[in-house]
KEKE-3310 file (N, C-alpha, C; in steps of 0.2 Angstrom, whole numbers, plus 5000, padded with zeros to 4 digits):
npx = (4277:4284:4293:4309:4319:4335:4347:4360:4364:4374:4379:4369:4355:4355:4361:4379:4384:4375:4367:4354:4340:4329:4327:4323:4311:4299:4300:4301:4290:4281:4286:4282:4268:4265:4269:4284:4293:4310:4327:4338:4355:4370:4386:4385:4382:4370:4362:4363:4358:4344:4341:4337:4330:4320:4316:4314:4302:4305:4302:4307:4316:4335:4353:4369:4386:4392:4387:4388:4378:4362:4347:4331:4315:4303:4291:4290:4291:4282:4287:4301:4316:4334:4342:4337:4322:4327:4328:4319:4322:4325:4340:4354:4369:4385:4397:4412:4417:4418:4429:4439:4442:4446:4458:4467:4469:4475:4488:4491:4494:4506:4516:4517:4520:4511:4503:4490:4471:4459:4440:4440:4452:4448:4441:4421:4417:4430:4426:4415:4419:4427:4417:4405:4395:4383:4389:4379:4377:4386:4391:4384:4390:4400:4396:4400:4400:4403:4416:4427:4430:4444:4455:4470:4484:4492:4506:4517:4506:4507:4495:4490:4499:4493:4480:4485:4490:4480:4470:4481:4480:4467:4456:4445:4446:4438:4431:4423:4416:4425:4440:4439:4440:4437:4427:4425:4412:4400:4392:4384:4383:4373:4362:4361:4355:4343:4336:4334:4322:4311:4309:4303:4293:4285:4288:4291:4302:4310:4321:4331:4346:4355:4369:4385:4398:4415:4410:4397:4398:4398:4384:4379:4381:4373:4360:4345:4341:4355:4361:4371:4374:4378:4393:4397:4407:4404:4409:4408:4409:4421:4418:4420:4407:4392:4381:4376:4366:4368:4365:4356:4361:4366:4368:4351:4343:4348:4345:4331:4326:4331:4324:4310:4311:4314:4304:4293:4298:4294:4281:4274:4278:4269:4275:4273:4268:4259)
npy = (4041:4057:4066:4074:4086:4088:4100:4104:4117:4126:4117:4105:4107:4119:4124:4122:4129:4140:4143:4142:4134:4129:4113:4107:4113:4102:4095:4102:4108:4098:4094:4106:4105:4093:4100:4096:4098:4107:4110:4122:4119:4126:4132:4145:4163:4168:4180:4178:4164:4169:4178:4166:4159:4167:4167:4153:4151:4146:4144:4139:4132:4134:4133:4140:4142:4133:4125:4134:4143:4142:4146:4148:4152:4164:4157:4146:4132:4126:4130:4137:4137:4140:4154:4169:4176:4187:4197:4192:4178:4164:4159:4150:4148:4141:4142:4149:4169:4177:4186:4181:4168:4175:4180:4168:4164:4171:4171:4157:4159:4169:4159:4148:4155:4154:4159:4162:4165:4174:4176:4189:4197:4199:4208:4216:4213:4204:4193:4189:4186:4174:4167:4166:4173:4187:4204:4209:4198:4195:4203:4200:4188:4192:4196:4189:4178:4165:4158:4157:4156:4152:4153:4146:4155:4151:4143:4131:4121:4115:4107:4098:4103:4115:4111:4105:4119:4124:4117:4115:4127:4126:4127:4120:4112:4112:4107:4114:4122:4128:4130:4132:4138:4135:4137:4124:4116:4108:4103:4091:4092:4106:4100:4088:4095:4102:4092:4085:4094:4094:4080:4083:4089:4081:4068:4053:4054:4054:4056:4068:4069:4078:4081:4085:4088:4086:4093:4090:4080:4076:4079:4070:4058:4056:4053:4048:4044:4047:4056:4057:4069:4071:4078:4092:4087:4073:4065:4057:4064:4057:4051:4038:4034:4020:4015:4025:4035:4037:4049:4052:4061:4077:4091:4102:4094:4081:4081:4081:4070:4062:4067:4064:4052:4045:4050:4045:4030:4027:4032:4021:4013:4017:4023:4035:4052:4066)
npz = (5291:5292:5280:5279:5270:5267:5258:5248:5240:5230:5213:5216:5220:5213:5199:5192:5183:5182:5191:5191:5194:5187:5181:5192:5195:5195:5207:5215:5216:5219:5232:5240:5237:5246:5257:5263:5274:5268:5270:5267:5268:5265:5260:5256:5261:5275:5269:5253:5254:5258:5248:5237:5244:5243:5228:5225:5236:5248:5265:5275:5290:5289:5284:5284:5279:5280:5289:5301:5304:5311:5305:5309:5305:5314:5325:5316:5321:5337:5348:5355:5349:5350:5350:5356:5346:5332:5320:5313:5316:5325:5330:5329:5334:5328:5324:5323:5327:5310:5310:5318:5311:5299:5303:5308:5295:5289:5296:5291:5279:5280:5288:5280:5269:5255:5242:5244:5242:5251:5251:5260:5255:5241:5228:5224:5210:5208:5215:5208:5195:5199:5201:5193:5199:5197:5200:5210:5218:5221:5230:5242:5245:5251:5264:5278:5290:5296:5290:5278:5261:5250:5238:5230:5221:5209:5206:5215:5224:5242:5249:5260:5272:5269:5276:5287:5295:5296:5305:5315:5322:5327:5319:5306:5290:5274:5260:5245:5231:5233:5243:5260:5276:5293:5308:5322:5315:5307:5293:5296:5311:5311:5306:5314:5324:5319:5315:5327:5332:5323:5325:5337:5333:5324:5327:5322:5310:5291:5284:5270:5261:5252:5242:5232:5236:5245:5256:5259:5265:5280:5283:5272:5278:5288:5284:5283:5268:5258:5247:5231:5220:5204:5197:5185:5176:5174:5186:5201:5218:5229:5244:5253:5258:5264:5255:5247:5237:5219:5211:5196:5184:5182:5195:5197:5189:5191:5206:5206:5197:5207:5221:5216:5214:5226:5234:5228:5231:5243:5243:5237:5246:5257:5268:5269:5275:5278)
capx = (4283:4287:4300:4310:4322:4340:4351:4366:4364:4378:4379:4366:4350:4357:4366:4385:4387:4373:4367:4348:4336:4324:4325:4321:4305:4294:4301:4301:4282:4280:4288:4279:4263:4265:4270:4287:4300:4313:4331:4343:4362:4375:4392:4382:4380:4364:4358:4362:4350:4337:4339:4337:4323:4315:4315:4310:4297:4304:4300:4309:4325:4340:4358:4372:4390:4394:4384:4391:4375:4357:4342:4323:4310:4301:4285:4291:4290:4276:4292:4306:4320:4339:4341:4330:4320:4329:4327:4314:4325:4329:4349:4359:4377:4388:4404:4418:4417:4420:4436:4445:4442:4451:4463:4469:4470:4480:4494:4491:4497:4512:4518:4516:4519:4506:4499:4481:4469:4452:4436:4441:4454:4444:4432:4415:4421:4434:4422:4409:4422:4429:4411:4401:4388:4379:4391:4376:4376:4394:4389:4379:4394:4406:4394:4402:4399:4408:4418:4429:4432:4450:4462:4476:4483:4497:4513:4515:4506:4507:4489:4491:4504:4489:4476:4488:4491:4475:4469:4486:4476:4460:4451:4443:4448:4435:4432:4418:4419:4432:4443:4435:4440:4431:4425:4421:4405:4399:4381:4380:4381:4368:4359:4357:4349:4336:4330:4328:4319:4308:4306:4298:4286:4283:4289:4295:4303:4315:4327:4333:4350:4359:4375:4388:4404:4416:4407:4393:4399:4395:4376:4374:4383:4367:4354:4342:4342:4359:4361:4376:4374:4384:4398:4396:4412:4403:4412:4406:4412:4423:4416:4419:4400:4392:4374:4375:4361:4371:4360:4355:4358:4370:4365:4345:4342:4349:4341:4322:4326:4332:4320:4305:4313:4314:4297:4289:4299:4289:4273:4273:4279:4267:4280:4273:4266:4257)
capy = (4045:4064:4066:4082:4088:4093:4100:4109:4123:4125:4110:4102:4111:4123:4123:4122:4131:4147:4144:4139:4130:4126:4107:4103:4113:4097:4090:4106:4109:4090:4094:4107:4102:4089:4098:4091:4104:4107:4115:4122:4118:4127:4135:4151:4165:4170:4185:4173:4159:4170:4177:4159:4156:4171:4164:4147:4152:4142:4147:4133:4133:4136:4132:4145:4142:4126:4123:4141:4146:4138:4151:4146:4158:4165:4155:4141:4130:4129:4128:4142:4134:4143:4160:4173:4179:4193:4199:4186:4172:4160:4158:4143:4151:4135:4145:4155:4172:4177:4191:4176:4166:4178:4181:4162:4163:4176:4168:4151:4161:4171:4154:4143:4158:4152:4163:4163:4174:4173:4183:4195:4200:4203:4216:4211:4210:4200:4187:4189:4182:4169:4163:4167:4176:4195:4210:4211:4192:4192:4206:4195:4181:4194:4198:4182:4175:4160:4155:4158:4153:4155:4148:4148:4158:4146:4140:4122:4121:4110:4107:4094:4107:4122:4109:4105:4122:4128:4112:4116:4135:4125:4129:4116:4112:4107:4110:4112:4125:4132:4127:4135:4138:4138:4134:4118:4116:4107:4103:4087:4093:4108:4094:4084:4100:4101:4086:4084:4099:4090:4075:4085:4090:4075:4062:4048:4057:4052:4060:4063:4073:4080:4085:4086:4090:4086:4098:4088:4072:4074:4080:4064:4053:4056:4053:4041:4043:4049:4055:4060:4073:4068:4082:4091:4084:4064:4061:4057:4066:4052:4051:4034:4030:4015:4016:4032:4035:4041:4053:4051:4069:4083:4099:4101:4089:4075:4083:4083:4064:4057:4067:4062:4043:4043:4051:4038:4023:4031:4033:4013:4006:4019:4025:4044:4056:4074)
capz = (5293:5288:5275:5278:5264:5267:5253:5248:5232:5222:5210:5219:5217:5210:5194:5194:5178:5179:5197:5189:5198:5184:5181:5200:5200:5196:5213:5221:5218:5224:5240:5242:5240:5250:5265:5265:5274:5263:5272:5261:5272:5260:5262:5255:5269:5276:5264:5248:5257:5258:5242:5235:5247:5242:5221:5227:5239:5253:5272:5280:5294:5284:5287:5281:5281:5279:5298:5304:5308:5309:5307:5311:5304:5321:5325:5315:5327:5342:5352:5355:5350:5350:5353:5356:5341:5332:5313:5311:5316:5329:5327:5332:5332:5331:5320:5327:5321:5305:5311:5321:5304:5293:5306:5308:5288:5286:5300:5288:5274:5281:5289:5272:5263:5251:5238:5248:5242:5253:5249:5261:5251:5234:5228:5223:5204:5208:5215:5202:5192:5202:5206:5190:5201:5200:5205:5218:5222:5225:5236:5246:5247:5255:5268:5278:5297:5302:5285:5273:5256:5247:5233:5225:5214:5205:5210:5217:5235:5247:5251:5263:5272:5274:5280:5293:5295:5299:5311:5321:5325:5330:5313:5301:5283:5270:5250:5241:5226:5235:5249:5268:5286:5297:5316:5323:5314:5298:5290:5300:5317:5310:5305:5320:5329:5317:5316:5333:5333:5318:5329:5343:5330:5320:5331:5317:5302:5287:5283:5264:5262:5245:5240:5228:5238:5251:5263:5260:5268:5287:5281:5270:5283:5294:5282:5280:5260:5257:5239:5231:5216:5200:5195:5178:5170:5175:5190:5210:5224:5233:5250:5258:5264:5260:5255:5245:5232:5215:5206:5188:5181:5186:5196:5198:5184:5197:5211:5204:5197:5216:5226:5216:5215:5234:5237:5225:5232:5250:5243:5236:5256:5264:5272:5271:5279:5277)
cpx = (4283:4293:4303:4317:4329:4345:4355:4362:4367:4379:4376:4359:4351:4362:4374:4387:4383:4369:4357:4344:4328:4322:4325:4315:4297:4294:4298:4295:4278:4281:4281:4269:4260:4267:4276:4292:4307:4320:4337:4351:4368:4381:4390:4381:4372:4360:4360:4357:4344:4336:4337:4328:4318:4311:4312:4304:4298:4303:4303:4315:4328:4347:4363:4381:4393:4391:4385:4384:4366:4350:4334:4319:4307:4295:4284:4289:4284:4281:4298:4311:4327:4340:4335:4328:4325:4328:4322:4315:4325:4335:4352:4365:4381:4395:4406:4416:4421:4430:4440:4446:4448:4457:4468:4470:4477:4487:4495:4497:4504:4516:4520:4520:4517:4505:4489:4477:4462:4448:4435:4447:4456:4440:4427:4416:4427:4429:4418:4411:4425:4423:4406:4395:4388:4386:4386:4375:4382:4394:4388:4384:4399:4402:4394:4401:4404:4412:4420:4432:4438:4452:4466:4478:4491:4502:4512:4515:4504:4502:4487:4495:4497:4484:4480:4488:4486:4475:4475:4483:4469:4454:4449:4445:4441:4435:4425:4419:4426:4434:4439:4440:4437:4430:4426:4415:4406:4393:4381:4380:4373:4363:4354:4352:4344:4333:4328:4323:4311:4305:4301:4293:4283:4283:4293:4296:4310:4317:4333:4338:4354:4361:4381:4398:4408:4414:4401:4392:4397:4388:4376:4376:4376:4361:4351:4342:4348:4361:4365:4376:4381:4387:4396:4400:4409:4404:4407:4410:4416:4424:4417:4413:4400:4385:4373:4373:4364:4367:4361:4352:4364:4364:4357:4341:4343:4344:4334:4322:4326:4329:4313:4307:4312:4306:4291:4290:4293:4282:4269:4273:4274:4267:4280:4268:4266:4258)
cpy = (4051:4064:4073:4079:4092:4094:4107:4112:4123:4118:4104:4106:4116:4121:4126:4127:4140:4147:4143:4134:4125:4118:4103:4107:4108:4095:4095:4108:4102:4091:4099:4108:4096:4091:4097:4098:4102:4113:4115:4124:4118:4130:4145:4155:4168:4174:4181:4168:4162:4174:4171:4159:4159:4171:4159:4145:4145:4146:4143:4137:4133:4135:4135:4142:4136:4125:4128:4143:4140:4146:4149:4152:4158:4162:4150:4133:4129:4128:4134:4140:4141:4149:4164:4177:4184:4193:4193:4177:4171:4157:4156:4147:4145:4136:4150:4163:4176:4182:4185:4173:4168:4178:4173:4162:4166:4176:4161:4155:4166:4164:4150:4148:4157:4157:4162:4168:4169:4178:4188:4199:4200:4208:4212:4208:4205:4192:4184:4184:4177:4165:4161:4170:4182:4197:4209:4203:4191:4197:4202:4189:4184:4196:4192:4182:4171:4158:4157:4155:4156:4150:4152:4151:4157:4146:4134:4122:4116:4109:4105:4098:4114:4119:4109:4111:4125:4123:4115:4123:4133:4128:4122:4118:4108:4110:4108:4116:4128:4130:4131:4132:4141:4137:4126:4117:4113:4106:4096:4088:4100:4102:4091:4089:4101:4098:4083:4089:4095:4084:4078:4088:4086:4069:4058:4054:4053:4055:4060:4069:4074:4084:4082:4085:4086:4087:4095:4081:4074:4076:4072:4059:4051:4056:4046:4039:4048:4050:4061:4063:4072:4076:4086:4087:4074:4062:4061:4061:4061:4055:4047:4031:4026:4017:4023:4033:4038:4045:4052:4057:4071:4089:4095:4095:4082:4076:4080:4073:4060:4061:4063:4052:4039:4040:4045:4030:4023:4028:4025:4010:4010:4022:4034:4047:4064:4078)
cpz = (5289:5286:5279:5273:5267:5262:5253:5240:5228:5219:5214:5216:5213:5205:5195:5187:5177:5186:5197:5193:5194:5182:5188:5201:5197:5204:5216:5221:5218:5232:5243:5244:5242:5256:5267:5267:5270:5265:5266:5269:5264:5264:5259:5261:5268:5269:5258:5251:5258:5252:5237:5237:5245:5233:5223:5231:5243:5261:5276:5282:5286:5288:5284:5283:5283:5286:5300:5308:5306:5311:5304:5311:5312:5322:5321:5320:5333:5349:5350:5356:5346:5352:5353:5350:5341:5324:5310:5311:5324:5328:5332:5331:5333:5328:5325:5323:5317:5306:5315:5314:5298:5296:5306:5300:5286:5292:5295:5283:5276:5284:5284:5268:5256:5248:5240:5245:5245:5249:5252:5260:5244:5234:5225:5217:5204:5209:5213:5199:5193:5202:5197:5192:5200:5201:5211:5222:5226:5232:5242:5250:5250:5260:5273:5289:5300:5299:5279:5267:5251:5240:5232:5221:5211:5211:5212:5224:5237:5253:5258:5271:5276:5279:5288:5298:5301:5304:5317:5325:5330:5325:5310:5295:5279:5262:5248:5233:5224:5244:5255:5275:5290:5303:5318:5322:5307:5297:5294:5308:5315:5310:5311:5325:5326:5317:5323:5335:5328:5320:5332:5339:5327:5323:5323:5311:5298:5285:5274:5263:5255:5245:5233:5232:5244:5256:5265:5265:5274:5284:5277:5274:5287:5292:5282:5271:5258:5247:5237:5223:5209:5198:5187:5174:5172:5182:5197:5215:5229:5242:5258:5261:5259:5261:5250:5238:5225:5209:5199:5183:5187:5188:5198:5193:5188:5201:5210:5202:5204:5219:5222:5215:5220:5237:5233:5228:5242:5249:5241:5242:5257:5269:5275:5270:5276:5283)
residu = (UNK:UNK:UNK:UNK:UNK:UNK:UNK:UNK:UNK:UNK:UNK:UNK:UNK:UNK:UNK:UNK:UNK:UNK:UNK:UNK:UNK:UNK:UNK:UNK:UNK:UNK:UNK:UNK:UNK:UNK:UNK:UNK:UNK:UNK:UNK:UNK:UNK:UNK:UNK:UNK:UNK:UNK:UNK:UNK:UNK:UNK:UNK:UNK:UNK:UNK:UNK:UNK:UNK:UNK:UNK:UNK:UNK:UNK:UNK:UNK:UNK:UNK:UNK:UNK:UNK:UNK:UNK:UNK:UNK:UNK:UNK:UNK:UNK:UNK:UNK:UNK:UNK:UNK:UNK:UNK:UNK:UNK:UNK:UNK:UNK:UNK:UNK:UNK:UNK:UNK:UNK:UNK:UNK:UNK:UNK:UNK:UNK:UNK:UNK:UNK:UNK:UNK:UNK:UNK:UNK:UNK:UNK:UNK:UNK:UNK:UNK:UNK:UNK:UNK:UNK:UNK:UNK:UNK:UNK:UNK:UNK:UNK:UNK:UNK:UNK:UNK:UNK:UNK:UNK:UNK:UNK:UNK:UNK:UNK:UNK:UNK:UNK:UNK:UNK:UNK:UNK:UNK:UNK:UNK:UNK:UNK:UNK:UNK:UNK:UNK:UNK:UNK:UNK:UNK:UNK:UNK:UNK:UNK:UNK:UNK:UNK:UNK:UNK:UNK:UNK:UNK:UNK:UNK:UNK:UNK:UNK:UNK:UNK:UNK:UNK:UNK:UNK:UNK:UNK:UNK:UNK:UNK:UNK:UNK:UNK:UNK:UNK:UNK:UNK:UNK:UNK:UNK:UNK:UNK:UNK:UNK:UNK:UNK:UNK:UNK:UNK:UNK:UNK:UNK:UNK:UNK:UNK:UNK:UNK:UNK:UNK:UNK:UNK:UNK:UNK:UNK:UNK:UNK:UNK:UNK:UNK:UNK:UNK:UNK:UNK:UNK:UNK:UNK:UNK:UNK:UNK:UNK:UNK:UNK:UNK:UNK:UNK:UNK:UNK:UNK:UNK:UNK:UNK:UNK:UNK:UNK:UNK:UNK:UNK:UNK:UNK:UNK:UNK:UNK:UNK:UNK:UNK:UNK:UNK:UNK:UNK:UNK:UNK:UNK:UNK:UNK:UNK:UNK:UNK:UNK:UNK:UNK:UNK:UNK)
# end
């Protein structure tokens, strides 16, 4: 069976404290030289995932947007899946776009009268600091498609109150570092389009999928090796599935333990595939 690799970045492979990648690359030069495609499915948009990809020297699909968008290098594939080539991709659009998004936000927040602040309305220093990234990384996270990410800015809100809020517009609610609305779309319906894509090339694959967060749960629901990223402060992300692999190790330091844990428990049954 072919493995393929699905994983979320912040506090997953990526460090939740400086955004580091360093103690996952034992795993991540196992992956790849063995071959094993390796999708990064984050709430990050495009141009952040390929700067990423462009440090870790990956060329795999890529999933942007908490699901919002799915983009396939061009001749990936021996097969012409999703739209027509354009800037070097094949692009799934499965998000709303991003001006209805805001729009719907900003009807949430005069409704509630919530103190809302999205990230389209910060400046890039504003999100630096909100995020810990670059002035020019934070660039990169205001440059947004199908999803936005906001909080709070005190007072006592009635969370429960905005989820509603949006849902009643036809929006989704999720959280991962920061609350999101968004489309009808999350990382497990991305998900399910590439890996049938992934069948049709492989025929039998297994499927190993990693996250940290709420946003992550439809993605690891549909994994064959679901594996849930421990928090810095100790804790789990409480998710509800049963089966779900607990990493030993925050951040990439989980990661690199439970990918090479998996890929070894594989290569003992047999079970894998170049």
């Amino acid at each position: 069976m072919k493995p393929v690799i699905f994983t979320d970045l912040d506090g997953t492979l990526l460090s939740a404290v400086d955004y580091s990648f360093e103690k996952a690359v034992p795993a991540l030069e196992r992956v790849k030289k063995n071959g094993i495609p390796l999708v990064y499915s984050s709430s990050k948009t495009r141009k952040e995932i390929e700067a990423i990809r462009l440090k870790t020297g990956n060329t795999h699909p890529f999933i942007s947007e908490n699901g919002g968008g799915i983009f396939i290098p061009e001749g990936y594939f021996p097969f012409a899946p999703g739209e027509r080539a354009e800037a070097g991709y094949h692009k799934i659009t499965l998000g709303r776009p991003y001006s209805e998004v805001r729009a719907a936000l900003e009807q949430v927040r005069t409704v509630a009268g919530a103190p809302i602040k999205g990230f389209g309305d910060m400046t890039v220093k504003e999100i630096a600091l909100a995020t810990g990234l670059s002035t020019s990384e934070a660039g990169l996270a205001m440059e947004r498609d199908f999803d936005e990410p906001f909080m709070f800015e005190g007072g006592s809100i009635d969370e429960a109150r905005i989820e509603k809020l949006i849902r009643e517009r036809g929006f989704n609610y999720t959280r991962g570092r920061f609350h999101h609305i968004l489309g009808d779309h999350d990382k497990g319906k991305a998900f399910r389009i590439l890996k049938g894509y992934y069948e049709r090339l492989y025929g039998v694959i297994v499927t190993i999928c990693l996250g940290d967060g709420a946003n992550d749960v439809p993605l690891l629901k549909e994994a064959d090796y679901p594996v849930l990223v421990r928090k810095p402060g100790g804790g789990y992300e409480k998710t509800g599935l049963e089966g779900v692999i607990l990493s030993d190790g925050t951040g990439p330091d989980g990661w690199n333990k439970a990918v090479n844990r998996i890929l070894d428990e594989m290569e003992r049954a047999g079970l894998m595939t170049r």
